[in-house]
PDB file as gemmi writes it, atoms N, CA and C in Angstrom:
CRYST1    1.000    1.000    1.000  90.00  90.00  90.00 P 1                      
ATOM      1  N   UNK A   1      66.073  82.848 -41.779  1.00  0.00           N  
ATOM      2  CA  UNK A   1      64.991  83.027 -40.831  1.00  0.00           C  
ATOM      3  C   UNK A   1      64.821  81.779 -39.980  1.00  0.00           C  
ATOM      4  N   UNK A   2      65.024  82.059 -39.193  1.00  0.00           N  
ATOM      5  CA  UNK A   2      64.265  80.639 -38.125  1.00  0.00           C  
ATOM      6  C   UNK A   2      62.977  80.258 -38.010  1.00  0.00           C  
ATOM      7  N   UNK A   3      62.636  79.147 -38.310  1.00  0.00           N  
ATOM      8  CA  UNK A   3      61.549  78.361 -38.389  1.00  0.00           C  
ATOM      9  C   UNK A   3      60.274  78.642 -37.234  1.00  0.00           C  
ATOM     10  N   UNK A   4      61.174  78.610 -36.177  1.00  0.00           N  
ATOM     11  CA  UNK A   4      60.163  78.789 -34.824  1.00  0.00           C  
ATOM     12  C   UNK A   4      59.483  79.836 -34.551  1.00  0.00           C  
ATOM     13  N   UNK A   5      60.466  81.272 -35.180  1.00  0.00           N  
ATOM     14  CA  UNK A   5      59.537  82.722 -35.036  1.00  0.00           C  
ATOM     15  C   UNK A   5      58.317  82.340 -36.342  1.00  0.00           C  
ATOM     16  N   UNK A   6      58.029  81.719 -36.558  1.00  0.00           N  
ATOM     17  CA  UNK A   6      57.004  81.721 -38.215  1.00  0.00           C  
ATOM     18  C   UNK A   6      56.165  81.097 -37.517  1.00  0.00           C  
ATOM     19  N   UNK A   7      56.295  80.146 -36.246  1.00  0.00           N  
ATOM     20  CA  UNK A   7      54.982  79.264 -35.838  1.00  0.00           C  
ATOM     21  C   UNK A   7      53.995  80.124 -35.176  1.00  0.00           C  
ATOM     22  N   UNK A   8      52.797  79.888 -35.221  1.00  0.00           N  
ATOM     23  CA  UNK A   8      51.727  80.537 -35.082  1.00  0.00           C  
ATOM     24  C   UNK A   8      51.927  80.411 -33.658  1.00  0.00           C  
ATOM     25  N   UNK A   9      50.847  81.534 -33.090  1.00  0.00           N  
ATOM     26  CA  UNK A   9      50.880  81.372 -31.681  1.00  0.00           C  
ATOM     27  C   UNK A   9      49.657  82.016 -31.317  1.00  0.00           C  
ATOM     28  N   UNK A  10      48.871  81.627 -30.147  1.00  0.00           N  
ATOM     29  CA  UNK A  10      47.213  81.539 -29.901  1.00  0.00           C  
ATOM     30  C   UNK A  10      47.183  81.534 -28.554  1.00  0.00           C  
ATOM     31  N   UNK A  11      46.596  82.905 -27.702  1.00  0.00           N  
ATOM     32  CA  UNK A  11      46.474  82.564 -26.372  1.00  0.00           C  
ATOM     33  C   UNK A  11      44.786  81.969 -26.226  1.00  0.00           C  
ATOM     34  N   UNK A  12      44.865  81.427 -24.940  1.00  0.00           N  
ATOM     35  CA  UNK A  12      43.500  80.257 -25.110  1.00  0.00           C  
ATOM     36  C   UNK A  12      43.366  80.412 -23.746  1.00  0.00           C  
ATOM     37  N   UNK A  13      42.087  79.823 -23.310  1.00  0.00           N  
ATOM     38  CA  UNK A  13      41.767  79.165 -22.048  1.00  0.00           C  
ATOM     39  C   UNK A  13      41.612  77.910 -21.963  1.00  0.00           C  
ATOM     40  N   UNK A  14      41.838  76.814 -20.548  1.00  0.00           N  
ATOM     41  CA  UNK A  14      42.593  75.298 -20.509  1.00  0.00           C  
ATOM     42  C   UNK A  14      40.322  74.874 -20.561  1.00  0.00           C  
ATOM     43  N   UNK A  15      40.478  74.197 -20.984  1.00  0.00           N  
ATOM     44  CA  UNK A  15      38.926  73.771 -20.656  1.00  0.00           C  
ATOM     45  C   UNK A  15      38.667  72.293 -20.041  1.00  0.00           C  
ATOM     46  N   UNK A  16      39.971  71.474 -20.960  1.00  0.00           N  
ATOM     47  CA  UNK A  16      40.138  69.956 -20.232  1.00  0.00           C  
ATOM     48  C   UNK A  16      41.392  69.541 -19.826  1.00  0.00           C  
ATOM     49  N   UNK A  17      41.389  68.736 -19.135  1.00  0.00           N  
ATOM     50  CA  UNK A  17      42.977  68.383 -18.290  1.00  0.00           C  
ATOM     51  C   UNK A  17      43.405  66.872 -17.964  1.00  0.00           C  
ATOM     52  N   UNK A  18      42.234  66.606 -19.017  1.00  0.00           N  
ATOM     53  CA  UNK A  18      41.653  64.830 -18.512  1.00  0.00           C  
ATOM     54  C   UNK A  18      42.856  63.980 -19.081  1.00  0.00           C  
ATOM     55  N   UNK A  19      43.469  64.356 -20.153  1.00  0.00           N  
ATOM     56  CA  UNK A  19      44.168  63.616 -20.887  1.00  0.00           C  
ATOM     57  C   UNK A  19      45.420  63.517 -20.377  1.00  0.00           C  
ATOM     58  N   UNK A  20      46.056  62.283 -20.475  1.00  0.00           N  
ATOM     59  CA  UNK A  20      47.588  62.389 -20.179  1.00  0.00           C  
ATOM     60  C   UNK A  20      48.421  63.126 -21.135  1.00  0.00           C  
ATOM     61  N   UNK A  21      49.074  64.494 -20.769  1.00  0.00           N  
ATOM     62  CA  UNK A  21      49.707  65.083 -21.538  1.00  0.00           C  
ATOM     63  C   UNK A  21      49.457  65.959 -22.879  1.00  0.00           C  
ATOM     64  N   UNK A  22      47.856  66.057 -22.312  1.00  0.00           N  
ATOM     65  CA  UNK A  22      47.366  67.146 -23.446  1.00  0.00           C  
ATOM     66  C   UNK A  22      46.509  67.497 -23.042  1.00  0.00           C  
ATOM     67  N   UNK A  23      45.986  68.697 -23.465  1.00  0.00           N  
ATOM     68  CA  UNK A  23      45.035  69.892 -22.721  1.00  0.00           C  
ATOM     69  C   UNK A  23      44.271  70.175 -23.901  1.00  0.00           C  
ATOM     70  N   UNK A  24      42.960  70.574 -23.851  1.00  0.00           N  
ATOM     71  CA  UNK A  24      41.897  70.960 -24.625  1.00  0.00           C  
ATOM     72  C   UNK A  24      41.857  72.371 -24.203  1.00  0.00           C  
ATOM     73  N   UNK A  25      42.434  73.803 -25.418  1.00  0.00           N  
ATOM     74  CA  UNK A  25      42.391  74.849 -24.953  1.00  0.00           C  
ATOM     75  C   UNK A  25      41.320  75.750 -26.289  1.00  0.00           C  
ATOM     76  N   UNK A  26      40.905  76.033 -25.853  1.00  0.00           N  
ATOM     77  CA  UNK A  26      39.324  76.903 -26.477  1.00  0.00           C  
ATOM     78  C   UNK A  26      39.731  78.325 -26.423  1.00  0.00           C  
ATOM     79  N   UNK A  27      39.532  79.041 -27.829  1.00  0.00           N  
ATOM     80  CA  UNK A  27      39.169  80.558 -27.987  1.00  0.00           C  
ATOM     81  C   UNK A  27      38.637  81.293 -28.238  1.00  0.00           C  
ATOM     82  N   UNK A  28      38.428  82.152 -28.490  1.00  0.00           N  
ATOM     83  CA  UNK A  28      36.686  82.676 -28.684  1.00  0.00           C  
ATOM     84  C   UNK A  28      38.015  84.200 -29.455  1.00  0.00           C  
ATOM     85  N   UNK A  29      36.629  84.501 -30.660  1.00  0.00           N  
ATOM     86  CA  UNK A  29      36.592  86.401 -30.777  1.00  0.00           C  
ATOM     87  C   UNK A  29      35.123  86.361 -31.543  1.00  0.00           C  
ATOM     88  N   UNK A  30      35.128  87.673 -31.610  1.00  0.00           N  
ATOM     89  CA  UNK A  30      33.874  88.491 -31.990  1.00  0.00           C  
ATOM     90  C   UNK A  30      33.665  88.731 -33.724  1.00  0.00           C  
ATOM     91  N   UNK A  31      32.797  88.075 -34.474  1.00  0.00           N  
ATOM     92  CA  UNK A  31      32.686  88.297 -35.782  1.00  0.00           C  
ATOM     93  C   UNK A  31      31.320  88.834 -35.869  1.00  0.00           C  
ATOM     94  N   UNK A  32      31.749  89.688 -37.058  1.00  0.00           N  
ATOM     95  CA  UNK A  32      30.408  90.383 -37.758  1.00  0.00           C  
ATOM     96  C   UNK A  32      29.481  90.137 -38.332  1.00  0.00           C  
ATOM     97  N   UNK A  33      27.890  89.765 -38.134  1.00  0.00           N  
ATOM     98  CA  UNK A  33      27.414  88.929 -38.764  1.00  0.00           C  
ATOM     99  C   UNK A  33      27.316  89.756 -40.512  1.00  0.00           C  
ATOM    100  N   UNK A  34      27.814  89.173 -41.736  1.00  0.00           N  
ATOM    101  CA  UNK A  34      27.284  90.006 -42.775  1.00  0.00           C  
ATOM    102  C   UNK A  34      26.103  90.480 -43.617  1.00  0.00           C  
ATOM    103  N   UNK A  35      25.376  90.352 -42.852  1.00  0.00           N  
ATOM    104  CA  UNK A  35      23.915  90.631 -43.370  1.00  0.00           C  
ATOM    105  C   UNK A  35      22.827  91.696 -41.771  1.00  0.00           C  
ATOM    106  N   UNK A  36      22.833  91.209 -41.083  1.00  0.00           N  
ATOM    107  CA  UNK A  36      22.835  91.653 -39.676  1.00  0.00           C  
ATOM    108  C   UNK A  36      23.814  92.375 -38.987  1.00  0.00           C  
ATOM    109  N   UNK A  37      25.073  92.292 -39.437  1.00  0.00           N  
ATOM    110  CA  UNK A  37      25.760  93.300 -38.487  1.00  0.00           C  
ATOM    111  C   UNK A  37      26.057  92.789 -36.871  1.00  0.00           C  
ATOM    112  N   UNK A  38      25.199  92.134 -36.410  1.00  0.00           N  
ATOM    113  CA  UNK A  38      25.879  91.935 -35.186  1.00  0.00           C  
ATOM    114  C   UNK A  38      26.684  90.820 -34.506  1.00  0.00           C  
ATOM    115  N   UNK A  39      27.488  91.275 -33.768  1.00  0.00           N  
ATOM    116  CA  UNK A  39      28.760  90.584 -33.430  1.00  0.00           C  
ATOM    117  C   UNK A  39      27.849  89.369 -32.696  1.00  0.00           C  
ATOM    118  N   UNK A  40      28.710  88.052 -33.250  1.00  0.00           N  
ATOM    119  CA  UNK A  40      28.503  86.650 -32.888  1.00  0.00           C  
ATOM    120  C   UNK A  40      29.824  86.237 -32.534  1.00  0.00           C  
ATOM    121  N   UNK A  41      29.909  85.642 -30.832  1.00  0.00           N  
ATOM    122  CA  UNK A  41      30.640  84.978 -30.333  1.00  0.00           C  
ATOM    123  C   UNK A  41      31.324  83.397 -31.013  1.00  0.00           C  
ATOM    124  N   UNK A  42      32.759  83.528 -31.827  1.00  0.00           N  
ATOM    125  CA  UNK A  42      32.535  82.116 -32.457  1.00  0.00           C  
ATOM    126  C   UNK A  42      34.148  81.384 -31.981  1.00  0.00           C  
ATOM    127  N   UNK A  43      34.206  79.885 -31.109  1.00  0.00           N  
ATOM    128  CA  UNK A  43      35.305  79.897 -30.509  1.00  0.00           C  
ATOM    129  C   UNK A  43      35.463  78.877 -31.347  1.00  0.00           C  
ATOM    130  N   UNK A  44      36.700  78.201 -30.491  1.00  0.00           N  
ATOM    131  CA  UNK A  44      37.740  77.140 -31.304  1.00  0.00           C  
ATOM    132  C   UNK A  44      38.503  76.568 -30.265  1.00  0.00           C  
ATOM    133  N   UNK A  45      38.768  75.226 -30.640  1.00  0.00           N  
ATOM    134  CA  UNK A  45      39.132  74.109 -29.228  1.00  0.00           C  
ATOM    135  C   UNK A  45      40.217  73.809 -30.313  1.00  0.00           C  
ATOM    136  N   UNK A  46      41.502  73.176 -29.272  1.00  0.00           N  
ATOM    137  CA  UNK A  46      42.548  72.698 -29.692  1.00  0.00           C  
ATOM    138  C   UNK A  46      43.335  72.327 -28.765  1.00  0.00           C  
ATOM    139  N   UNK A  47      43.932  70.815 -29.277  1.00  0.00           N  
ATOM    140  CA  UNK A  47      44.557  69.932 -28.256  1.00  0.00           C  
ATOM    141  C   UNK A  47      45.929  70.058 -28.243  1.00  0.00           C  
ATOM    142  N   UNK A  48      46.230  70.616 -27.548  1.00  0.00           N  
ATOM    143  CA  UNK A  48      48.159  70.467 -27.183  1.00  0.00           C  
ATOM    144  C   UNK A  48      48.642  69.925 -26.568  1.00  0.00           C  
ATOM    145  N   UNK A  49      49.603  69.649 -26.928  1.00  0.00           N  
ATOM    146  CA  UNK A  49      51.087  69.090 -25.708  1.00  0.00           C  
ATOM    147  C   UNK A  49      51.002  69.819 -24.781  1.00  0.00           C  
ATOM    148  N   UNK A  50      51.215  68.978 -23.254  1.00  0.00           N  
ATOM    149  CA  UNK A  50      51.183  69.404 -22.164  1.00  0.00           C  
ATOM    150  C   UNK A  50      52.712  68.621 -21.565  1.00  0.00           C  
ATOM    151  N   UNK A  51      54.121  68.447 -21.773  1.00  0.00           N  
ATOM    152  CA  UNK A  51      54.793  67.786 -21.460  1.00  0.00           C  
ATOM    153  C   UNK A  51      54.650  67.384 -19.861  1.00  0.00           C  
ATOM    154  N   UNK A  52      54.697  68.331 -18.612  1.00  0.00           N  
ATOM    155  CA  UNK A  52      54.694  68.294 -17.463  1.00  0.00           C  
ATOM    156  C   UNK A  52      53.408  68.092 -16.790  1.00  0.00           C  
ATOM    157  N   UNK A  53      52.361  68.279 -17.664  1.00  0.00           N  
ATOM    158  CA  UNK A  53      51.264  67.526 -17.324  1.00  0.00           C  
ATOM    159  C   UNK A  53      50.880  68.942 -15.930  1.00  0.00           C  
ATOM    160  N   UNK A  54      51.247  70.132 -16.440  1.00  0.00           N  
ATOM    161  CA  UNK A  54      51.243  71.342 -15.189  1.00  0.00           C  
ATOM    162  C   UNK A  54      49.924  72.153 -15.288  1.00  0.00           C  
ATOM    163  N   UNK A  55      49.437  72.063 -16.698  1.00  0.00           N  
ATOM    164  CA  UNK A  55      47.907  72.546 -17.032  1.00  0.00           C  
ATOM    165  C   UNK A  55      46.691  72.148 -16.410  1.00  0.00           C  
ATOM    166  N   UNK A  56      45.661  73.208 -15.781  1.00  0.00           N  
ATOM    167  CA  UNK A  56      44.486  73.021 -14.902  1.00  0.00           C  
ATOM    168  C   UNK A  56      43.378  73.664 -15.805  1.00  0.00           C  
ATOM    169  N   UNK A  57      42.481  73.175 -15.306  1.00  0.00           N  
ATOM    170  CA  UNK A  57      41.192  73.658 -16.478  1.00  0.00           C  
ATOM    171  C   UNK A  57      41.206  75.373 -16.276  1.00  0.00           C  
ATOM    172  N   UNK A  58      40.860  76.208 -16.452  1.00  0.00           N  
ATOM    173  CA  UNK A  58      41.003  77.404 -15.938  1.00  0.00           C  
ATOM    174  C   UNK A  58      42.283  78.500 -16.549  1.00  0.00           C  
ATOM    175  N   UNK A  59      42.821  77.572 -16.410  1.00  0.00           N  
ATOM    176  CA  UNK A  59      44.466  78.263 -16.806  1.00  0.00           C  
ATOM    177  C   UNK A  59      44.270  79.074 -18.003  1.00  0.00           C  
ATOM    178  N   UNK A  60      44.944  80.456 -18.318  1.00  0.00           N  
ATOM    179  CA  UNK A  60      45.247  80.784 -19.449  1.00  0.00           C  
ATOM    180  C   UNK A  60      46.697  80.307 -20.059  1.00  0.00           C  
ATOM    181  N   UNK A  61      46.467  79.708 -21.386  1.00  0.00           N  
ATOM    182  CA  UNK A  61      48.247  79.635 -21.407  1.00  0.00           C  
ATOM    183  C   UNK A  61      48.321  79.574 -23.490  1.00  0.00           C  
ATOM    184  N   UNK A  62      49.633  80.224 -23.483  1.00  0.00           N  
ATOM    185  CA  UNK A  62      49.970  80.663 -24.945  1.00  0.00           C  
ATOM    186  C   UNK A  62      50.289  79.135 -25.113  1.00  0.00           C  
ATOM    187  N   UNK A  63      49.823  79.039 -26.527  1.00  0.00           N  
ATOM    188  CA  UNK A  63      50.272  77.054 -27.418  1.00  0.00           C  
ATOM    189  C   UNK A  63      50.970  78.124 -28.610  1.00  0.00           C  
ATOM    190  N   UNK A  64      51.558  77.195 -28.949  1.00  0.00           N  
ATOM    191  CA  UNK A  64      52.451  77.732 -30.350  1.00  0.00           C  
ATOM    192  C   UNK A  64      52.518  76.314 -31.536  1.00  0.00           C  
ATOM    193  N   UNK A  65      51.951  76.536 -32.980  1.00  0.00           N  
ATOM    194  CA  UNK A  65      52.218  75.317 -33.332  1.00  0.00           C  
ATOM    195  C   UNK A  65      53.230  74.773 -33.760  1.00  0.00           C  
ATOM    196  N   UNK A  66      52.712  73.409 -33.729  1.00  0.00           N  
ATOM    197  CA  UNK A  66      54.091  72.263 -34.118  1.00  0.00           C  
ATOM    198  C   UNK A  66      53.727  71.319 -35.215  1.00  0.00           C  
ATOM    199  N   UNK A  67      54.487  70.301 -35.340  1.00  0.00           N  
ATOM    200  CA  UNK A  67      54.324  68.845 -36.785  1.00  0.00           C  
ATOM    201  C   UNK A  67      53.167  68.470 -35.505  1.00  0.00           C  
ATOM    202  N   UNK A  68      52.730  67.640 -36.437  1.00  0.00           N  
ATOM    203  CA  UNK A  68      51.704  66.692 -35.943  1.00  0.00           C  
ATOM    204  C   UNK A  68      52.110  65.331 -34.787  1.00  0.00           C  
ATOM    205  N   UNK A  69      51.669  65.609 -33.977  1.00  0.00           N  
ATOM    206  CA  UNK A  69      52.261  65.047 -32.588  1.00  0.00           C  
ATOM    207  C   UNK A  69      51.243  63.524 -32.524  1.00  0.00           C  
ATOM    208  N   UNK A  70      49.461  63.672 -32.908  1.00  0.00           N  
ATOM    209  CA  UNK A  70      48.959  62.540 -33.013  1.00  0.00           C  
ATOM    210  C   UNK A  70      47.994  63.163 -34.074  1.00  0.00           C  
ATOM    211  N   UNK A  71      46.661  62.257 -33.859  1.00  0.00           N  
ATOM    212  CA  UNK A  71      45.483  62.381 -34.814  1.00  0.00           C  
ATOM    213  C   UNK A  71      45.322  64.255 -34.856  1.00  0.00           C  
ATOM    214  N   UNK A  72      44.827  64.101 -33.450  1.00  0.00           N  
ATOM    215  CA  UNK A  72      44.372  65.493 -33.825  1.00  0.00           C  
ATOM    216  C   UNK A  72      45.226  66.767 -32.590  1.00  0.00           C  
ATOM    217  N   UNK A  73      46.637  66.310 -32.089  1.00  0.00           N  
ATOM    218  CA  UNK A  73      47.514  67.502 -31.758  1.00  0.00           C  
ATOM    219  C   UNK A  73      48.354  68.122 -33.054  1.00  0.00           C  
ATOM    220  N   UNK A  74      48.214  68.850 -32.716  1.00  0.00           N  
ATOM    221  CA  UNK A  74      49.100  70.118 -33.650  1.00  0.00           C  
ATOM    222  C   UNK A  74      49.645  70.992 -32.643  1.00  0.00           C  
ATOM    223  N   UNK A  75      49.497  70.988 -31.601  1.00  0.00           N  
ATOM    224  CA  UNK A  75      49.971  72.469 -30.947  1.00  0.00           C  
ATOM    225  C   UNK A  75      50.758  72.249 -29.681  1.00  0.00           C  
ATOM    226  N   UNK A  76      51.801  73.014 -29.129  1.00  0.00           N  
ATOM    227  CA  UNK A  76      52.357  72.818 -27.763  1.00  0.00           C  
ATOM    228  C   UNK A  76      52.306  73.496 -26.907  1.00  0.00           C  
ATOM    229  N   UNK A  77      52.279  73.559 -25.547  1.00  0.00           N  
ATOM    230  CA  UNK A  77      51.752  74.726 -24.706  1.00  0.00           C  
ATOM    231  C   UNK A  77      53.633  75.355 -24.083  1.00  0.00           C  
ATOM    232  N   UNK A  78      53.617  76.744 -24.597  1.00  0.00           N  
ATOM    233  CA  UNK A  78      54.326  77.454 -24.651  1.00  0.00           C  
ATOM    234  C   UNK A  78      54.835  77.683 -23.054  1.00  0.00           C  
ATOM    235  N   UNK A  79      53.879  78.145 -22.805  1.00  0.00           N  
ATOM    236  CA  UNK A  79      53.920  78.807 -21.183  1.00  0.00           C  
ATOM    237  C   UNK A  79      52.393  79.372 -20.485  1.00  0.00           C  
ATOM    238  N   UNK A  80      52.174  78.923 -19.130  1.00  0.00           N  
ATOM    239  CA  UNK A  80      51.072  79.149 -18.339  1.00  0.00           C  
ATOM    240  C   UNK A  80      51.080  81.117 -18.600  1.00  0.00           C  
ATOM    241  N   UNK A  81      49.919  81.198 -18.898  1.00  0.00           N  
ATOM    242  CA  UNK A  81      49.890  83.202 -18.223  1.00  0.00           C  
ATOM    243  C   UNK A  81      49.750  83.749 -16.937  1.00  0.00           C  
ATOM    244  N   UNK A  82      48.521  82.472 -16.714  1.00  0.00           N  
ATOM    245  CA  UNK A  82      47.536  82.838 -15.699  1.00  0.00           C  
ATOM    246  C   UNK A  82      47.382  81.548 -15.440  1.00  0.00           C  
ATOM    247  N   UNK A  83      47.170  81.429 -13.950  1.00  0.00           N  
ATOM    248  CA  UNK A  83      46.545  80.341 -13.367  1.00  0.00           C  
ATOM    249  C   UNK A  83      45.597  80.544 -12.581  1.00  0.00           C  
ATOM    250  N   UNK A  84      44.658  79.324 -12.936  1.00  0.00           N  
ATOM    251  CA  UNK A  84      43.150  79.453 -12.306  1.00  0.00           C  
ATOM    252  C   UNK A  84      43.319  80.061 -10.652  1.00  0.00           C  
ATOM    253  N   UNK A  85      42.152  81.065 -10.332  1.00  0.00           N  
ATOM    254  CA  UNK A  85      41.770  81.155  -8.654  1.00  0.00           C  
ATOM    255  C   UNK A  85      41.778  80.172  -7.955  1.00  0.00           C  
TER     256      UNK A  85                                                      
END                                                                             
């Protein structure tokens, strides 16, 4: 089996672009509250590799993970989906 089909993969939206070569990409889904029942919005931020430095805040783009790149990257940005209006 190859290693690379096993890495996780997470489409996101770009939220920061500030960094040299890494992007802050945020996701959101819908959980059930268990006692209440109703759906609560609950997201998740994560810093990836941006090699080309081509990521804009806005952007949708698939990260796929990787080894640990610094403190807190784990992830690399695969490919843009969507680019901001």
């Amino acid at each position: 089996m190859d290693a690379k089909r096993l890495r996780r993969t997470i489409v996101g939206t770009v939220v920061s672009d500030k960094m040299d070569k890494t992007v802050v990409v945020e996701t959101s889904r819908l959980v059930k509250h268990p006692v209440y029942k109703k759906l609560i919005k609950k997201r998740a931020t994560y810093k990836a590799h941006d090699k080309e430095n081509q990521c804009k805040a806005g952007d949708r783009v698939l990260i796929v993970e990787s080894r640990p790149l610094s403190k807190h990257k784990r992830w690399n940005v695969r490919e843009i989906l969507e680019e901001r209006a």
